[in-house]
Backbone of each chain as ProteinMPNN parsed JSONL, in Angstrom:
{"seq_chain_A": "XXXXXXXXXXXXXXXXXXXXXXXXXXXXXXXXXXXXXXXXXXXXXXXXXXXXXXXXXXXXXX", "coords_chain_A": {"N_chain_A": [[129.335, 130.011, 106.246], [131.076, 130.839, 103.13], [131.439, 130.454, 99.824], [132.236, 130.019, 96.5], [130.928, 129.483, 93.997], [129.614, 130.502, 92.668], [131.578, 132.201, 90.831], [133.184, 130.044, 90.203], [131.75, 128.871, 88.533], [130.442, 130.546, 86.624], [132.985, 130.843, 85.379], [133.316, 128.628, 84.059], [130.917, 129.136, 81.814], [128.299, 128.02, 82.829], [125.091, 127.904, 83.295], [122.896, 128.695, 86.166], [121.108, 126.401, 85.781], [122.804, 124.764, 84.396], [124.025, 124.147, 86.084], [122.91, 122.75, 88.002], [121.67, 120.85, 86.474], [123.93, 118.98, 86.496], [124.58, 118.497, 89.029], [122.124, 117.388, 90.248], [120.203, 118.435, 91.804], [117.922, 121.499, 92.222], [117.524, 124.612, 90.268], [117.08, 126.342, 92.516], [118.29, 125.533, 94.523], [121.293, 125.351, 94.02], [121.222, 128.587, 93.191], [120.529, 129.445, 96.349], [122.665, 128.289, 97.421], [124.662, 129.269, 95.948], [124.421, 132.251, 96.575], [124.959, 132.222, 99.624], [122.831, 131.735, 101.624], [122.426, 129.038, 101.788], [123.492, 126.573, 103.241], [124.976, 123.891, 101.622], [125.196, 120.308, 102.243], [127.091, 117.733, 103.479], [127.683, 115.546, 101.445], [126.95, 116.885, 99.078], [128.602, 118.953, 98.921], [131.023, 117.703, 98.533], [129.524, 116.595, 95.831], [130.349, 119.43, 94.285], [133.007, 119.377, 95.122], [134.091, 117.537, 92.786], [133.259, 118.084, 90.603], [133.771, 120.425, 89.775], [136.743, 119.897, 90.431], [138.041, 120.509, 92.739], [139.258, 120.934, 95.392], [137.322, 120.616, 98.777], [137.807, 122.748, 100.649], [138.943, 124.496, 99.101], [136.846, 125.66, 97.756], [134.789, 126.245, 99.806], [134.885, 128.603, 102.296], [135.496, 129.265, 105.573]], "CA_chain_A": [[130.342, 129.48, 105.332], [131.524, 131.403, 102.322], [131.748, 129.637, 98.79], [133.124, 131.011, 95.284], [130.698, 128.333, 93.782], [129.056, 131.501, 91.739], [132.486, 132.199, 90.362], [133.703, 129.102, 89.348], [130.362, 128.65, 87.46], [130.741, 131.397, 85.512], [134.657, 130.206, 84.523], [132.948, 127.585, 82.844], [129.967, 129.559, 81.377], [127.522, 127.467, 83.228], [124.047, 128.942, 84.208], [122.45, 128.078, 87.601], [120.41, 125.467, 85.499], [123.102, 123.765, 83.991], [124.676, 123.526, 87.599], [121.927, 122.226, 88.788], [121.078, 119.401, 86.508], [125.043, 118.315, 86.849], [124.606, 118.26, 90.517], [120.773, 116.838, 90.311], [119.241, 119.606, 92.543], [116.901, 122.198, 91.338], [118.033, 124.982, 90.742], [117.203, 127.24, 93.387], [118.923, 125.229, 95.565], [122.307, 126.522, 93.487], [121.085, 130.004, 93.576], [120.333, 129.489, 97.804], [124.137, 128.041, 97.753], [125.416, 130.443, 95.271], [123.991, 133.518, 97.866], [125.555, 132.314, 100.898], [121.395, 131.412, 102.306], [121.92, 127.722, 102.271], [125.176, 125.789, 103.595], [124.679, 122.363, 101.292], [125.183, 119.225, 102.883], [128.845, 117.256, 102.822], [127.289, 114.943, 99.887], [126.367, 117.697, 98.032], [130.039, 119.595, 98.687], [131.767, 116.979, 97.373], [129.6, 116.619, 94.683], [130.526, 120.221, 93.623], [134.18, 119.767, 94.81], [134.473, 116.822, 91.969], [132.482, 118.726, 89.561], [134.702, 121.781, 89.93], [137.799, 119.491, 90.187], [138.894, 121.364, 93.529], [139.089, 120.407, 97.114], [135.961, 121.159, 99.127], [138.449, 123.688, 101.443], [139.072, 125.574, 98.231], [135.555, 126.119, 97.557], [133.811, 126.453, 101.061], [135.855, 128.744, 103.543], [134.806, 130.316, 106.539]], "C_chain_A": [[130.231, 130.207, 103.987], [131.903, 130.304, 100.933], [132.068, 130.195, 97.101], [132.687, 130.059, 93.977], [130.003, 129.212, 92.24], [130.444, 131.54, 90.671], [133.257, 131.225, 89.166], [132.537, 128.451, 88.21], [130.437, 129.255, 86.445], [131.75, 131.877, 84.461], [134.099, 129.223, 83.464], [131.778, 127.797, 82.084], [128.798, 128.437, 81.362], [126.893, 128.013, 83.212], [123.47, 128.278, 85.447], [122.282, 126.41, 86.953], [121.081, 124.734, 85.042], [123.953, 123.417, 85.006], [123.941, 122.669, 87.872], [121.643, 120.796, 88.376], [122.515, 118.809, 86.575], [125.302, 118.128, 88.058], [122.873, 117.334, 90.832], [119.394, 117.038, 91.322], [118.408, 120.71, 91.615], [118.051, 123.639, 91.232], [118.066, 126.986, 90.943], [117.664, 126.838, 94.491], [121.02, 125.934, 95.397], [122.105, 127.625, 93.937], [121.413, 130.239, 95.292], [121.87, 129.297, 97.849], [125.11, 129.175, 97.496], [125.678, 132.509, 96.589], [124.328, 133.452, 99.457], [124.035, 131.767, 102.061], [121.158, 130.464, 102.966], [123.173, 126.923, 102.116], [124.824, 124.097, 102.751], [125.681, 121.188, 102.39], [126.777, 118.319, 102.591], [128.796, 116.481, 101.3], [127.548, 115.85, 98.928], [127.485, 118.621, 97.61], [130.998, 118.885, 98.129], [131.499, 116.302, 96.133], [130.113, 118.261, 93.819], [132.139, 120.598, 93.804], [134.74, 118.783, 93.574], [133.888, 117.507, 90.415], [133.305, 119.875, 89.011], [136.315, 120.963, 89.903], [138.669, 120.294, 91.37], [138.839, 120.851, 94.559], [138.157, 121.248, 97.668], [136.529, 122.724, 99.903], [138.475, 124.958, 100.731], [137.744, 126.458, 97.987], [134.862, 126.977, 98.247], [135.377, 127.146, 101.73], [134.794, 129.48, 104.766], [134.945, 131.813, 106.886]], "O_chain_A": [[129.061, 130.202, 103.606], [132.671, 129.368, 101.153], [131.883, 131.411, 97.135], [133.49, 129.78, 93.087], [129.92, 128.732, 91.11], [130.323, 130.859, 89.652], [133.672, 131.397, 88.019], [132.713, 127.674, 87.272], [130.503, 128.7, 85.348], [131.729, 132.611, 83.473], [134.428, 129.123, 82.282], [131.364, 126.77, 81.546], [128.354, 127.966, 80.315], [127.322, 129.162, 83.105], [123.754, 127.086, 85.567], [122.944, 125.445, 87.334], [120.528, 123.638, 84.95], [124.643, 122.406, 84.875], [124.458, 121.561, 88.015], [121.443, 119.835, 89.119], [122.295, 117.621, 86.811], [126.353, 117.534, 88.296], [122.79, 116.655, 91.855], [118.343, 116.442, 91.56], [118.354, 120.637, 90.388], [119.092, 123.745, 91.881], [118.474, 128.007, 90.39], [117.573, 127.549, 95.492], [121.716, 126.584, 96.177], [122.632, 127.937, 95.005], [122.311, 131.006, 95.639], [122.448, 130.248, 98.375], [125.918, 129.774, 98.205], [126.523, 133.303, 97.004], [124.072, 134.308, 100.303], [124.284, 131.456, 103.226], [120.45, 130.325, 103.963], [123.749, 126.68, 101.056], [124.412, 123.194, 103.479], [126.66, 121.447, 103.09], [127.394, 118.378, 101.527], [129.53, 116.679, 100.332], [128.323, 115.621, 98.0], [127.579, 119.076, 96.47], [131.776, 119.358, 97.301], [132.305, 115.69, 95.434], [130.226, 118.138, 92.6], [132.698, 121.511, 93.196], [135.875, 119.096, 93.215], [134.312, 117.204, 89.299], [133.4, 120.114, 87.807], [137.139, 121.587, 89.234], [139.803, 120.696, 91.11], [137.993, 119.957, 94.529], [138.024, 122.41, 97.284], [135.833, 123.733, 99.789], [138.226, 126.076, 101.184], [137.674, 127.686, 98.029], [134.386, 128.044, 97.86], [136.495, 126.63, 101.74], [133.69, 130.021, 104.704], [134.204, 132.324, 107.726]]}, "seq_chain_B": "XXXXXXXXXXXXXXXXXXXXXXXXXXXXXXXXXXXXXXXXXXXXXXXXXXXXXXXXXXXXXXXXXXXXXXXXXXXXXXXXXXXXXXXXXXXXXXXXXXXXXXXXXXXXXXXXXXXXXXXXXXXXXXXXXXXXXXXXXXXXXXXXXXXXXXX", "coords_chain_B": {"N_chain_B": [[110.093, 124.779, 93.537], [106.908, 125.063, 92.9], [103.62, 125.855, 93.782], [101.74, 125.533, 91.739], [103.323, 125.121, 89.712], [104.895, 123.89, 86.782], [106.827, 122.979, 86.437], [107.425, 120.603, 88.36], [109.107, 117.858, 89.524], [108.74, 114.13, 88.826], [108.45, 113.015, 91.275], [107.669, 115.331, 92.814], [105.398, 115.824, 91.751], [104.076, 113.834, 91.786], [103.532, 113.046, 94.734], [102.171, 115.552, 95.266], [99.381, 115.646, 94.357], [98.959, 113.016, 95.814], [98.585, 114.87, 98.184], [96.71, 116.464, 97.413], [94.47, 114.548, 96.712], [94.123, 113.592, 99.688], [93.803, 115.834, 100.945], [91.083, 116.129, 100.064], [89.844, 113.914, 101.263], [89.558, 115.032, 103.315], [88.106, 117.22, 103.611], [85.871, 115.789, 103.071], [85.931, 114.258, 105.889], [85.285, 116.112, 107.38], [82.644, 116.168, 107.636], [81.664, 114.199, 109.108], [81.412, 115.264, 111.849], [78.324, 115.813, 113.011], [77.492, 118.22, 113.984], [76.283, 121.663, 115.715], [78.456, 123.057, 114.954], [79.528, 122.37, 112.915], [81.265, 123.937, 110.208], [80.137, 123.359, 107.246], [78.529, 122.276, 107.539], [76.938, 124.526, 108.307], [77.274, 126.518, 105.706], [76.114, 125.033, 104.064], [72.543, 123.896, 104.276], [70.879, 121.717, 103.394], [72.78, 120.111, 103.739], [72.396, 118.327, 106.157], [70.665, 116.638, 106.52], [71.3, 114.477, 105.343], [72.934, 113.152, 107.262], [73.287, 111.277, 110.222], [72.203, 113.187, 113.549], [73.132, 114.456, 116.872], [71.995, 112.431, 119.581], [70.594, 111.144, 118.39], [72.65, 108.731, 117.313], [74.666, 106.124, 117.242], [76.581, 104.644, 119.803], [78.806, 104.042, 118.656], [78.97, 104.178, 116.196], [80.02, 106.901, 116.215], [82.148, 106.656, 117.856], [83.436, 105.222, 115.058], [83.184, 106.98, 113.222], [84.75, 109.538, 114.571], [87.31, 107.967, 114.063], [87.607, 107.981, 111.798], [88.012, 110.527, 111.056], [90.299, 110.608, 111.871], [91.869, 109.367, 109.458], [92.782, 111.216, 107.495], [94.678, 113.112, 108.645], [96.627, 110.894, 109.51], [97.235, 110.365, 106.921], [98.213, 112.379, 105.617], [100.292, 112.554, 106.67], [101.555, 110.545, 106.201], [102.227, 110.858, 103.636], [103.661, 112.962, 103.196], [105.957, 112.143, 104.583], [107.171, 110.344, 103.464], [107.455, 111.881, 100.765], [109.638, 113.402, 101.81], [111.432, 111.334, 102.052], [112.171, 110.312, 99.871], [112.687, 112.629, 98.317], [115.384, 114.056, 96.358], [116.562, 116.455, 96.326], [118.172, 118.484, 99.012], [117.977, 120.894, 99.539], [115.012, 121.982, 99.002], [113.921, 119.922, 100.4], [115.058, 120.71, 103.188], [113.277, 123.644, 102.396], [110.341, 121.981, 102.562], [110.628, 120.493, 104.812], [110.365, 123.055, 106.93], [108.31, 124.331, 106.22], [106.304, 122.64, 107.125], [106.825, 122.552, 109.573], [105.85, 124.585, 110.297], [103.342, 125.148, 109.967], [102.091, 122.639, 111.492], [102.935, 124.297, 113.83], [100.877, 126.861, 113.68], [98.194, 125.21, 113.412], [98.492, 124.088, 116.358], [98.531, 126.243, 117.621], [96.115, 127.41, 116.812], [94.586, 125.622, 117.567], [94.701, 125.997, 120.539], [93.854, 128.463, 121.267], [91.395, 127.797, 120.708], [90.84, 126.02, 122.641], [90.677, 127.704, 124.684], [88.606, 129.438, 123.806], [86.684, 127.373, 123.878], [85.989, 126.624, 126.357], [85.801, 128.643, 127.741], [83.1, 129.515, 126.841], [81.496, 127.313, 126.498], [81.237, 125.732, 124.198], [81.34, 124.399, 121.102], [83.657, 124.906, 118.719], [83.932, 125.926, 115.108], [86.803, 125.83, 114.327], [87.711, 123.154, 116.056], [87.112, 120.825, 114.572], [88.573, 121.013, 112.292], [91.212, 121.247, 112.001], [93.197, 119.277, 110.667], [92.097, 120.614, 107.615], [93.225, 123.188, 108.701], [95.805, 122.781, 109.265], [96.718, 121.845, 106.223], [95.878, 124.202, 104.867], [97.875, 126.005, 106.165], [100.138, 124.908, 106.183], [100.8, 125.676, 103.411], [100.925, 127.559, 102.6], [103.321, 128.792, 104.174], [104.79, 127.367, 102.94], [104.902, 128.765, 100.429], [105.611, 131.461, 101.697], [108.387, 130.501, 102.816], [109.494, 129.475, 100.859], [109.419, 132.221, 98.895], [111.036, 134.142, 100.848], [113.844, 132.889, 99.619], [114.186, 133.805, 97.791]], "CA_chain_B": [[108.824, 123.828, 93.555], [105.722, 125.906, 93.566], [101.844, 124.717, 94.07], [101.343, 125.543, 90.519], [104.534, 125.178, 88.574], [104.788, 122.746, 85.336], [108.396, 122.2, 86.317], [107.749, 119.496, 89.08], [109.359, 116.592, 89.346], [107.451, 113.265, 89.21], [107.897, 112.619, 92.756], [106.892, 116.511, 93.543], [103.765, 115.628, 91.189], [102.583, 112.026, 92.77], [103.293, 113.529, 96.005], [101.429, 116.857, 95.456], [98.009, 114.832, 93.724], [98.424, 112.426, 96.973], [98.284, 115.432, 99.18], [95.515, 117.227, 97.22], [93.555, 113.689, 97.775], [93.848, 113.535, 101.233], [92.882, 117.21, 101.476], [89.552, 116.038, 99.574], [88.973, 113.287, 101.847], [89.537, 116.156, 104.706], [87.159, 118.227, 103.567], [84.719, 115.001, 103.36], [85.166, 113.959, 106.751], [84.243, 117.284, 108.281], [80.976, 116.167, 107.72], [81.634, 112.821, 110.336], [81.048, 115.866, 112.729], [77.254, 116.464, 112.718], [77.113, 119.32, 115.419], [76.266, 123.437, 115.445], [79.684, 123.756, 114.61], [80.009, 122.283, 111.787], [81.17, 124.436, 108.762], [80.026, 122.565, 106.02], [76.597, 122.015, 107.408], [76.198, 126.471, 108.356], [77.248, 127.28, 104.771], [75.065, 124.469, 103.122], [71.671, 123.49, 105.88], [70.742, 120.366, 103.416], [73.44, 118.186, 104.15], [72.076, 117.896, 107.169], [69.509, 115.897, 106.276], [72.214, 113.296, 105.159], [73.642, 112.826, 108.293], [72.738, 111.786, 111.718], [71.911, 114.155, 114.638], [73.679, 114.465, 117.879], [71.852, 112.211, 120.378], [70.21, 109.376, 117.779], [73.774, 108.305, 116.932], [74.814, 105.383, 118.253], [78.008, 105.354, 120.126], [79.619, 102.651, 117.963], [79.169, 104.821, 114.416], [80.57, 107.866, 116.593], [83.253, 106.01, 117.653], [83.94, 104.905, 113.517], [82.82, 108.83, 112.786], [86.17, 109.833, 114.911], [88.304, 107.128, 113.735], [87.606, 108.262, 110.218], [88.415, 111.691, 111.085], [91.882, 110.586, 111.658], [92.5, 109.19, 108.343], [93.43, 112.4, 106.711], [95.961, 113.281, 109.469], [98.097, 109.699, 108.937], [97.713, 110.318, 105.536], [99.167, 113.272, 105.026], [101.975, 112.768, 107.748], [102.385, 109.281, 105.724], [102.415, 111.444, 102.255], [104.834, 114.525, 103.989], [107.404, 111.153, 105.562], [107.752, 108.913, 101.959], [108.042, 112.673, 99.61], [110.535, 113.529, 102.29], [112.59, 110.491, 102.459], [112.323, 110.125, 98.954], [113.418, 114.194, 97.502], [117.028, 114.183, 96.756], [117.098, 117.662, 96.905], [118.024, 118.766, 100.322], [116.984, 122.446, 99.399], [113.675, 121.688, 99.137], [113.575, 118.939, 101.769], [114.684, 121.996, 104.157], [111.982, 123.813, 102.681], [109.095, 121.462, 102.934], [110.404, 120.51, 106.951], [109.973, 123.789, 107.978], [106.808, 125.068, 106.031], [105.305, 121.311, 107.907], [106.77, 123.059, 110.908], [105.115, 126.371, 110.441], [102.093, 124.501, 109.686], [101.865, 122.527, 112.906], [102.569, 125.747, 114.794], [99.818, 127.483, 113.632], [97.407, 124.092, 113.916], [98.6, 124.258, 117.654], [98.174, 127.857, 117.706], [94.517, 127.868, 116.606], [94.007, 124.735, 119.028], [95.148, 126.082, 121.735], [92.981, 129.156, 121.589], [90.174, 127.598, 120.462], [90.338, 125.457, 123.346], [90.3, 128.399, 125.602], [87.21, 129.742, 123.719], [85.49, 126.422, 123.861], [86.087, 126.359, 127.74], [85.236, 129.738, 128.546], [81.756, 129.493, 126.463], [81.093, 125.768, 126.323], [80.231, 124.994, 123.16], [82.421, 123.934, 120.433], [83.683, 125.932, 117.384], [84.19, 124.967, 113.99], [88.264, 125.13, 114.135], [88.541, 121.862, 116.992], [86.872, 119.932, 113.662], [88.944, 121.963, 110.888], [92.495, 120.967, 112.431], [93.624, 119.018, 109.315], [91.988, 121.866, 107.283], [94.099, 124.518, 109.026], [97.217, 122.095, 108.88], [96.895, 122.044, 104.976], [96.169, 126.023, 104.475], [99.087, 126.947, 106.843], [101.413, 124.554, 105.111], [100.346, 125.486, 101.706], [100.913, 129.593, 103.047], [103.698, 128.7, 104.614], [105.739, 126.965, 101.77], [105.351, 130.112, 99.251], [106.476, 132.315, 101.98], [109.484, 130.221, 102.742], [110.346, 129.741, 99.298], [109.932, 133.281, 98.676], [112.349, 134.35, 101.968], [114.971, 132.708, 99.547], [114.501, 134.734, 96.443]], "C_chain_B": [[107.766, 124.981, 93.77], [104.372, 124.966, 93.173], [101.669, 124.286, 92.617], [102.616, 125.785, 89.337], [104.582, 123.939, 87.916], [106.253, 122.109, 85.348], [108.565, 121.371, 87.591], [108.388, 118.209, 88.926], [108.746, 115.457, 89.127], [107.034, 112.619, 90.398], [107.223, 113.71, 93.264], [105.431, 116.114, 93.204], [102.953, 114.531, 91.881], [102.816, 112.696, 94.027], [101.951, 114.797, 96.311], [99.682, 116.203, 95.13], [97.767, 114.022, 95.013], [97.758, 113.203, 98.109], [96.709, 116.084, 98.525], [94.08, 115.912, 97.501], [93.272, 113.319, 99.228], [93.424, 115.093, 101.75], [91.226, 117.047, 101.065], [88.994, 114.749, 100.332], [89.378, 114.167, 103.872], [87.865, 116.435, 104.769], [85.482, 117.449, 103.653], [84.551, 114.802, 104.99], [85.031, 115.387, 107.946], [83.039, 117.595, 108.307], [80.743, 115.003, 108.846], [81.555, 113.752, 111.577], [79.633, 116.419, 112.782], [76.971, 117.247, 113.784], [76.765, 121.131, 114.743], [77.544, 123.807, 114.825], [80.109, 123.334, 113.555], [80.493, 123.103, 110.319], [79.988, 124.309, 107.516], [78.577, 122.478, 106.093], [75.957, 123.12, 107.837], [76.309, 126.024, 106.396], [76.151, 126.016, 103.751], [74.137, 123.343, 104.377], [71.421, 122.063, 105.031], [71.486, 119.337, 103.572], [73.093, 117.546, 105.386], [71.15, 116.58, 107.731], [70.349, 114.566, 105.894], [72.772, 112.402, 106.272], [73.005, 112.865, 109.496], [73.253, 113.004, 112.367], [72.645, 113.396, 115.753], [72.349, 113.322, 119.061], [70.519, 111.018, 119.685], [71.509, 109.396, 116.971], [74.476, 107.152, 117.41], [76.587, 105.399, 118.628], [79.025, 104.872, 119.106], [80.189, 103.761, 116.582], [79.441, 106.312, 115.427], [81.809, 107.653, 116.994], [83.834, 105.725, 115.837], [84.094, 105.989, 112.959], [84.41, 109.797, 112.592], [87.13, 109.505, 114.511], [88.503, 107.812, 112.135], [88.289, 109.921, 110.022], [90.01, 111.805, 110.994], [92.852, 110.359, 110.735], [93.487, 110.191, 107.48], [94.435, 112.544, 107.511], [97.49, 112.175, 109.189], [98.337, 109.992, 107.592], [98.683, 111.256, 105.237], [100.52, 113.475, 105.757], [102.62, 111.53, 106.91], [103.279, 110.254, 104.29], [104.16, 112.29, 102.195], [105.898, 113.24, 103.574], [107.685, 110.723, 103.676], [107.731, 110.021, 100.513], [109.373, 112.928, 100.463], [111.671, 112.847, 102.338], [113.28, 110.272, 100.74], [113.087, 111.558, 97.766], [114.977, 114.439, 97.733], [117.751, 115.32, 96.919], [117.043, 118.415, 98.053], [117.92, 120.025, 100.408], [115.725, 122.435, 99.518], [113.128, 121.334, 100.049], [113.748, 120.044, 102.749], [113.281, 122.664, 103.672], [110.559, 123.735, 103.082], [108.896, 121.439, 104.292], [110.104, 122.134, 107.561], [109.057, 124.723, 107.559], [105.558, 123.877, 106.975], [105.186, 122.087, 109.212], [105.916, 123.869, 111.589], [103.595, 125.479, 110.438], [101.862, 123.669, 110.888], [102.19, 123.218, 113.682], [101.605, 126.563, 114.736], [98.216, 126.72, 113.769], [97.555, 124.116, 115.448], [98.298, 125.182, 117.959], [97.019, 127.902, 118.007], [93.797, 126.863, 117.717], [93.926, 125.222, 120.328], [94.302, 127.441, 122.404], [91.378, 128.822, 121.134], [90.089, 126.582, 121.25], [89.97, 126.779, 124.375], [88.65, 128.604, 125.44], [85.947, 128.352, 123.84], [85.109, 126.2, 125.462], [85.581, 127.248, 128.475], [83.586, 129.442, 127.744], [81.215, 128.505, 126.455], [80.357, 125.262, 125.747], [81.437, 125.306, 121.743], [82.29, 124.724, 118.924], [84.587, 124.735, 116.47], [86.022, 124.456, 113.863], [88.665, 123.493, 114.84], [87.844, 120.836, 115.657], [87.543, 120.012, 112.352], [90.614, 121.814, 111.082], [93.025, 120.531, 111.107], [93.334, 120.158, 107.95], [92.997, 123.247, 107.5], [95.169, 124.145, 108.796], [97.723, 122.368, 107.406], [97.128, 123.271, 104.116], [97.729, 126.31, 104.734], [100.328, 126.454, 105.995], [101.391, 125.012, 103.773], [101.051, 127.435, 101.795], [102.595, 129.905, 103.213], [105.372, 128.287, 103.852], [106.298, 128.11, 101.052], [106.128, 130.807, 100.146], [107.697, 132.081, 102.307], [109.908, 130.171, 101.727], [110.699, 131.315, 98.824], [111.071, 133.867, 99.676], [114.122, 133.838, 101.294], [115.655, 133.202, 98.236], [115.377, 135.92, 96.358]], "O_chain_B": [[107.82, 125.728, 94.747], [104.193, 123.905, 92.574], [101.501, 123.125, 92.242], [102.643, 126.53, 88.357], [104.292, 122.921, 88.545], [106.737, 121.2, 84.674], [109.711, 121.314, 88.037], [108.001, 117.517, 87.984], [107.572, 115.794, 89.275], [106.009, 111.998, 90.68], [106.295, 113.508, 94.047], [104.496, 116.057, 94.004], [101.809, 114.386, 92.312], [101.687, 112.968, 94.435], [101.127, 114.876, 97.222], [98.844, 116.512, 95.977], [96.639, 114.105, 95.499], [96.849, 112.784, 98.825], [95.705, 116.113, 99.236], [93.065, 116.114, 98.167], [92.252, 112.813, 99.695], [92.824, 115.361, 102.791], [90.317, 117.675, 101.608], [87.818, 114.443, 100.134], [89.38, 113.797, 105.046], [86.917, 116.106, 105.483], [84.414, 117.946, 104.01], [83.469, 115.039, 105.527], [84.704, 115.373, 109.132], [82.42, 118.587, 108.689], [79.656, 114.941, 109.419], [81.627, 113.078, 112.604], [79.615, 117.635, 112.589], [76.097, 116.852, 114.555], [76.988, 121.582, 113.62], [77.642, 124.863, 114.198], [81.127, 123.855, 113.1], [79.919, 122.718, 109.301], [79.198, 125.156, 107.098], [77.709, 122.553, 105.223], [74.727, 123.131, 107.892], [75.458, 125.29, 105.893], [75.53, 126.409, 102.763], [74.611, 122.445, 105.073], [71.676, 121.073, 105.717], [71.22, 118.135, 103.582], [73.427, 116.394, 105.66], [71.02, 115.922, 108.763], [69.831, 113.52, 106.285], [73.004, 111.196, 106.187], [72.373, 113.815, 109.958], [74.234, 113.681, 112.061], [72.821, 112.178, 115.77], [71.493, 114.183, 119.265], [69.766, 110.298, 120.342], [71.498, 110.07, 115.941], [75.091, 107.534, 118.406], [77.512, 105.929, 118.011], [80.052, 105.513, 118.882], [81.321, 104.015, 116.172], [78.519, 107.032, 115.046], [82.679, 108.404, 116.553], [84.909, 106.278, 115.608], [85.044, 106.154, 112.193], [84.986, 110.347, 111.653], [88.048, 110.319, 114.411], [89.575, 108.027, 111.57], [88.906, 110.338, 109.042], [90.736, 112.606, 110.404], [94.032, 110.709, 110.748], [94.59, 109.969, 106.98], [95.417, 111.975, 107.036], [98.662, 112.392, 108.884], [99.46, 109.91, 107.093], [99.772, 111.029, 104.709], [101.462, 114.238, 105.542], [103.839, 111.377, 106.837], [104.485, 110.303, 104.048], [105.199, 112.216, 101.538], [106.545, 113.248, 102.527], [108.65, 111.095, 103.008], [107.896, 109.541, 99.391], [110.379, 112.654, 99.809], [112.762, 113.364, 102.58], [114.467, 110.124, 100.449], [113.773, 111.408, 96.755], [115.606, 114.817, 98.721], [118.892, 115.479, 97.353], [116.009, 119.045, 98.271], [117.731, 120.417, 101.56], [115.339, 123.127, 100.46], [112.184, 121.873, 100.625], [112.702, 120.454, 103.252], [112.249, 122.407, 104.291], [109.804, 124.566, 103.587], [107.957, 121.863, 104.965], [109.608, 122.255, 108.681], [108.853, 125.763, 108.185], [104.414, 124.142, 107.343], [104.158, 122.319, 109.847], [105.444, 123.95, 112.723], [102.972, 125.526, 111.499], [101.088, 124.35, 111.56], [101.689, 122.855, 114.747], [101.339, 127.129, 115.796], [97.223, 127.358, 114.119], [96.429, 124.183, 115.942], [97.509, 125.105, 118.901], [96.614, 128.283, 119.105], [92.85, 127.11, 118.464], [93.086, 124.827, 121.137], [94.087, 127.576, 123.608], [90.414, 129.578, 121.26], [89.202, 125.83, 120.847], [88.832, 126.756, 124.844], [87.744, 128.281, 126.208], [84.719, 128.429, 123.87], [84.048, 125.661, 125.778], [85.026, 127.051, 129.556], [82.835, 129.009, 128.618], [80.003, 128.709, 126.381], [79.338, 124.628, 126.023], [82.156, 126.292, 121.585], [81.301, 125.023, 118.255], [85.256, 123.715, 116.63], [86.483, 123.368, 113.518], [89.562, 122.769, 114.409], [88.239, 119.695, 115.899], [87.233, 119.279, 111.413], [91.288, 122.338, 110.195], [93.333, 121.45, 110.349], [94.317, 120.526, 107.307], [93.374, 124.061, 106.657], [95.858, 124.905, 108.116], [98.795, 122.933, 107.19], [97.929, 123.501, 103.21], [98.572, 126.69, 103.921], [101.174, 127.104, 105.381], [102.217, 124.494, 103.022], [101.508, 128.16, 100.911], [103.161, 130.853, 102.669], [106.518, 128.677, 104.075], [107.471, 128.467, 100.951], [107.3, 130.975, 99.807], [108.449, 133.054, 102.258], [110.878, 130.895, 101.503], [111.819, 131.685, 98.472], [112.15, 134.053, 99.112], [115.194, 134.083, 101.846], [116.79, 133.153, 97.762], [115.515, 136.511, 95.286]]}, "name": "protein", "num_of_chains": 2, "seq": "XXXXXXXXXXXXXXXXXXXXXXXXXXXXXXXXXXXXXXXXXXXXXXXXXXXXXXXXXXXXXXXXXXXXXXXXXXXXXXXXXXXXXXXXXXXXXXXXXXXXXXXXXXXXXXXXXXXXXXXXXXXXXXXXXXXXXXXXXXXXXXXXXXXXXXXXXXXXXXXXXXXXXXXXXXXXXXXXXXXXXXXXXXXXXXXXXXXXXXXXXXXXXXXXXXXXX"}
């Protein structure tokens, strides 16, 4: 699964770490997401499609 | 999460202090084995003197000997289950399940040939008493290199 989670992070001049504590993962679990390494969990996609303000589809494609 | 990083959580931290106590009551009861094979009693001969001998032992306190041996094992499978259920980060939680994994594969591993060698020579080596020992290394080995695999 493919995600654009890097991208939209960097629209909002986030850094991993301030992803991370707005999602309440560490964050090398970001980075692992960000890199395509580690597919997060549906919880965890719709905490970053409400966070992002996008639909999870938009985010995550295959 | 690393062994030695200052940026744990406080569940990584009470978890990690629980496990390093149950590795220190490991390393104690690998002395509830008083045989040739003991580790603990090659690299230092006076503890020996602490502890009964093989054949004035009575069965009862060899029976309690064993039982005690097992403590460390529940513990740290209790420790592993209640950081696991409890870490809300499911990055991690993957990591930890499958450095545990790696870590009871290589505990089976070393069993499994150190039963051969105990079968072909018939006489018992220090790993069939060092199981929890090897469990703790491998996981501990096992972690960094998964964590690193994601750098």
């Amino acid at each position: 699964v493919k995600n654009c989670v890097r991208m939209l992070r960097a629209e909002r001049n986030w850094t991993q770490a301030d992803l991370a504590e707005k999602l309440g993962v560490s964050r090398q679990t970001v980075n692992a997401i960000e890199t395509g390494r580690f597919d997060p969990s549906l919880p965890l996609a719709f905490k970053l499609s409400k966070l992002f303000a996008l639909p999870v589809e938009t985010i995550f494609t295959e | 999460m690393s062994l030695c990083n200052r940026n744990l959580t406080p569940l990584q931290r009470r978890s990690m202090n629980r496990m390093v106590s149950v590795l220190m009551l490991t390393l104690v009861t690998n002395l509830s084995t008083p045989n040739p094979a003991n580790p603990l009693l090659d690299l230092f001969p006076g503890l020996s003197r602490l502890i009964a001998h093989n054949g004035h032992t009575p069965a009862l306190l060899v029976g309690l000997l064993s039982a005690i041996s097992l403590l460390p094992v529940l513990l740290a499978v209790w420790v592993a289950g209640s950081y696991l259920r409890a870490e809300p980060d499911e990055f991690i939680r993957a990591l930890v399940v499958r450095a545990l994994l790696w870590g009871f594969a290589v505990t089976m591993a070393g069993d499994a040939i150190a039963g051969v060698f105990m079968n072909f020579y018939l006489r018992p080596l220090p790993l069939s008493i060092m199981n929890a020992d090897l469990f703790f290394a491998s996981t501990g080995i096992a972690f960094g290199l998964v964590q690193r695999s994601y750098r």
